[in-house]
N, C-alpha and C positions, 0 to 999 in steps of 0.2 A: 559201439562197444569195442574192446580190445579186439586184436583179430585181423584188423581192417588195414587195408593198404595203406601209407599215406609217402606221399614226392615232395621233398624238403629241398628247394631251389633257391642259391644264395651263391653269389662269388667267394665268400668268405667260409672255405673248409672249416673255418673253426667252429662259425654256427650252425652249419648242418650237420658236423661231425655231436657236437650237443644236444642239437636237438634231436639226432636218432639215436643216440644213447638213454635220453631223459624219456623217449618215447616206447622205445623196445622194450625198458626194463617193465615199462606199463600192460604192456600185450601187443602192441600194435610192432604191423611191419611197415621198415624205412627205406624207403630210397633216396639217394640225393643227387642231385643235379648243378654244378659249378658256374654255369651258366644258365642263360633265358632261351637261346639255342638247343643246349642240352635239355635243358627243360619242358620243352616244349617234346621233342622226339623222342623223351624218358616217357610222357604223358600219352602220346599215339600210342608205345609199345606197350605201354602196362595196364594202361587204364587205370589209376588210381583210384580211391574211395575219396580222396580228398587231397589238396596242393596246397601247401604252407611256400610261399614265393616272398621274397623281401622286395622291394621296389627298385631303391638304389643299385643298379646293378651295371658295370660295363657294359658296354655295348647294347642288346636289349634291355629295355628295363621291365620291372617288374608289371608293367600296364598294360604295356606292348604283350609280352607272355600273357595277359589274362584275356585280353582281349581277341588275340589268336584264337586262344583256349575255348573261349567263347563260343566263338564263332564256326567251330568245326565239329560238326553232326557227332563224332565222336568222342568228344571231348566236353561239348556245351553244359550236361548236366553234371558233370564232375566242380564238386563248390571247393573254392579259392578261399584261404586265407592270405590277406596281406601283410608281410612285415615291415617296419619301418620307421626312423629314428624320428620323423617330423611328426608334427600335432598341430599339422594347421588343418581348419576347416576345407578350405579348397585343395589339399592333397586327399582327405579321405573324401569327397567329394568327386571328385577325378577318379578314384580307386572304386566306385563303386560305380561311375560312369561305363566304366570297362568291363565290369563285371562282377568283380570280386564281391566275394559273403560278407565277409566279415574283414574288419580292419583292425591291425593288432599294432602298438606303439612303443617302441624298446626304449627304456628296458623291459621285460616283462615277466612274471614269472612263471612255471611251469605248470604250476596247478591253475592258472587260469589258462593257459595253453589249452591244458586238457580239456577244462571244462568246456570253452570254445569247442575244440574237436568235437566234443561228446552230443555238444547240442547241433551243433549246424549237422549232423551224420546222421542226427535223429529226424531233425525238420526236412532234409535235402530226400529223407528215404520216404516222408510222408507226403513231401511234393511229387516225387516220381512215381511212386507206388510201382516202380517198375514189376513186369512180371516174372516170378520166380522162376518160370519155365523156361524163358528166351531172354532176361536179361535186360528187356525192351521197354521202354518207356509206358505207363498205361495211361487210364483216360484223361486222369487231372493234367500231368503233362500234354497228352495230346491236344486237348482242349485250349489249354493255356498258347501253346506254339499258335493253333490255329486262329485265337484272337489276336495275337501280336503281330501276324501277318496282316489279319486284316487292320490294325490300326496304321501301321506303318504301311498302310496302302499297296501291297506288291502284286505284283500278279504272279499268283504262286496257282497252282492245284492238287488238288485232293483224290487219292486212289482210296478204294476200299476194297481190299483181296479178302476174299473169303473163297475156301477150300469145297469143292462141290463133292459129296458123298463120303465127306469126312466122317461123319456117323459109321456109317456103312463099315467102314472101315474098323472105325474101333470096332466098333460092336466083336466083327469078325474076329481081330487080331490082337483086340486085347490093349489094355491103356499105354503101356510101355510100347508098342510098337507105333500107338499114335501120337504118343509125346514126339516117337524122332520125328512125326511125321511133321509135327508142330517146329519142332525147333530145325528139320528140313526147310522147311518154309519161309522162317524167321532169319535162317542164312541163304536162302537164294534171293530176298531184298535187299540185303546188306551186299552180298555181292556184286548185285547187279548198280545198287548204288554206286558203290566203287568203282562198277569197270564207265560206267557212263553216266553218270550223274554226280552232283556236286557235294562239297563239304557245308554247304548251308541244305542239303535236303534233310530230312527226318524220316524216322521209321520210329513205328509206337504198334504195342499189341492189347486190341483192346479185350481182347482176352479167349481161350477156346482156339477157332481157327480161322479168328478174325484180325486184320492188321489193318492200319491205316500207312500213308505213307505221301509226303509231302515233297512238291518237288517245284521247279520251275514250270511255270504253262507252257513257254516253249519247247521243254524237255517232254512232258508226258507221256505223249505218243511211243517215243523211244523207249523210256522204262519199262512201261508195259507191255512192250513185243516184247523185251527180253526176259521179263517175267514171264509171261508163257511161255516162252521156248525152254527154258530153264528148265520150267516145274514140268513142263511134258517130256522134257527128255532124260528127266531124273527118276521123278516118282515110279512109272511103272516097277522100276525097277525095287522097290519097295514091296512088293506084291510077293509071294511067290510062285515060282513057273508057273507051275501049271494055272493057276487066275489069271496072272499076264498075258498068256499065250490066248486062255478063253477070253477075256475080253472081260469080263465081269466077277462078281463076287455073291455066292450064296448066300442069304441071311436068315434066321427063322427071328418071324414075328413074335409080338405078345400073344398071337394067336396061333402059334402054332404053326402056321402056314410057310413057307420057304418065296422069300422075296428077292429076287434076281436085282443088282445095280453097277451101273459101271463102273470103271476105273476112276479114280481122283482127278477132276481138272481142274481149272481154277478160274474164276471170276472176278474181274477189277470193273470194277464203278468209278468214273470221274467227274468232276466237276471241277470249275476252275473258276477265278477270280479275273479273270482278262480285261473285265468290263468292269470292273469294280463294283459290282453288283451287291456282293455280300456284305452286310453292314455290322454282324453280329453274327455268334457262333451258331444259333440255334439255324438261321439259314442253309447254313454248311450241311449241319445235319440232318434237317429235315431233306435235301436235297440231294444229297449221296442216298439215304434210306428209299427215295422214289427211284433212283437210279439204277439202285442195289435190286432193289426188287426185278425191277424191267431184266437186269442183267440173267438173274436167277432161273430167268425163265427160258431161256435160252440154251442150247444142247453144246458141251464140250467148252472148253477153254474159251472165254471171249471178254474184250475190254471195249466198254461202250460210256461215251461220251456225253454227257448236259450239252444237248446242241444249244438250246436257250441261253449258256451262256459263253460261250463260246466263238459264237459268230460263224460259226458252221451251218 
C-alpha cells in the first residue's frame, strides 16, 4: 500500500527521476540510486520495502546488485523488481536466477508498475509474516531458510534463544516494559551478528520471547558466548534498583500467594547440520525442541549443544 519505501536504481537520472515522480504522486516514498554501487549502500542504509533496479547498468549491472542483495542477511527479504529493454527468455531467466521478483520489459507503463508494486508487497509481507514487534522475520520464513540450507547441503546450525523468567517479568512490569525487553533482545542478535558473524547468517522471531538464529557450525560457539554476555550485562539493568540489587522479583499468583523468581537469563539450544544428518525441516525441529527442553532445565544463562550431531 501507499506509504512504503521503495530504492529506484538506474544510471539514467532521467528514469529514476520519473519514476519517483510517477511514484510519490501515488503515496509511496522514493529514493534513487545512479549506480549498482550506490545501490547497493542506499539498500544497507535504508532498508527499503522494495528495489525497482534496471539491469543494463555501468559498471555493476543490475544482477550483480540483486544477487549481492540477495545474499546479505539484511537485505535478502527485500523483493527486487527488474527493469529492462531486452525480452529474451535467457535474460529473464538469469534475472531470476539472481534473485529478482519480478521481471519488468521497457517500455512499460505506470499503472502496471504499480500494480506490480502493490502485489509483490502484499505476497513478500505474507511470505515473511515478519513480526510487528522486532521487525524480524517469523516462522514461514524461518522454515523456508531452514529447508534451503538443508537442500543446498551446508553445514550451517540452529540456535534457539528463549528468555528464562520472561513471564515473570511481564507479569510484574507490565507489557510495555516487556516489549523493550523483546525488541532488547531482537537487537543484541543482530548485534552480535554484526560484530562476529556473517552476512549469510539469519535471525527470525518466532514469536513472544522466542528467536531462532542461523549461522555457520563453525561460528556457533562464538555467537552464543556473546549472546550471553550481552544479555547478562544488559538486562539487569532493565530491572529497577532495588530488584536488581535483590536479586529477584516478587510476583502474586492466581492464588493469591507471593512467588519469588529471578532475574531474566537466557537460554540458547543448538543443533547443527555438520554430518548432514538433517534431511527435512521437521528434524530440525523436533531436535532443537529436545534440546530446548534439556536446556530449560538448567539454572542461569546456558548454551548446550546436539552432541549426536555434532561429533562432540
Amino acid at each position: 500500500m501507499p506509504g512504503e519505501l521503495i530504492l529506484a536504481i538506474d544510471d539514467e537520472v532521467d528514469i529514476t527521476t520519473i519514476i519517483k515522480r510517477a511514484l510519490e504522486v501515488k503515496g509511496y516514498k522514493v529514493e534513487t540510486a545512479a549506480s549498482g554501487q550506490e545501490g547497493i549502500k542506499k539498500a544497507k542504509e535504508l532498508l527499503p520495502d522494495l528495489i525497482i533496479s534496471d539491469i543494463m547498468m555501468e559498471g555493476m549491472d543490475g544482477y550483480e546488485v540483486c544477487s549481492r542483495l540477495k545474499n546479505d542477511r539484511r537485505t535478502r527479504f527485500i523483493p527486487i523488481i527488474m527493469l529492462t529493454a531486452k525480452d529474451q527468455i535467457k535474460d529473464k531467466i538469469t534475472g531470476m536466477e539472481s534473485g529478482s521478483d519480478d521481471y519488468l520489459t521497457k517500455p512499460f507503463s505506470f499503472e502496471e508498475l504499480e500494480a506490480r508494486i502493490k502485489w509483490i508487497l502484499k505476497k513478500t509481507a505474507l511470505q515473511i509474516a515478519a513480526n510487528p514487534l522486532t521487525g524480524l522475520p517469523g516462522n514461514p520464513s524461518i522454515e523456508e531458510e531452514i529447508k534451503r540450507r538443508i537442500e543446498k547441503k551446508e553445514n550451517f546450525a540452529v540456535l534457539y534463544v528463549d528468555i528464562d523468567n520472561f513471564k515473570a517479568y511481564n507479569d510484574k512490569y507490565g507489557y510495555t516494559w516487556g516489549d523493550e525487553i523483546i525488541r532488547l533482545t531482537a537487537q543484541i542478535l543482530i548485534d552480535v551478528v554484526d560484530e562476529v558473524g556473517t552476512e549469510q547468517d539469519f535471525i527470525g522471531h518466532i514469536g513472544g520471547d522466542d528467536f531462532i538464529l542461523i549461522t555457520r557450525d563453525s561460528n556457533v560457539d562464538k555467537i552464543a558466548e556473546f549472546i550471553i554476555s550481552k544479555f547478562d550485562n544488559m538486562v539487569p539493568y532493565q530491572y529497577p534498583r532495588n530488584d536488581r540489587k535483590r536479586g529477584y522479583v516478587k510476583v502474586v499468583d492466581r492464588q493469591g500467594k507471593e512467588v519469588f523468581y529471578p532475574l531474566m537469563t537466557i537460554s540458547i539450544a543448538g543443533v547443527t547440520n555438520k554430518k548432514g544428518n538433517f534431511v527435512h525441516y521437521a528434524q530440525v525441529s523436533e531436535r532443537l525442541m529436545e534440546v530446548k527442553r534439556y536446556t530449560k532445565s538448567q539454572k542461569g544463562s546456558v548454551f548446550i549443544k546436539d552432541r549426536r550431531l555434532n561429533g562432540g
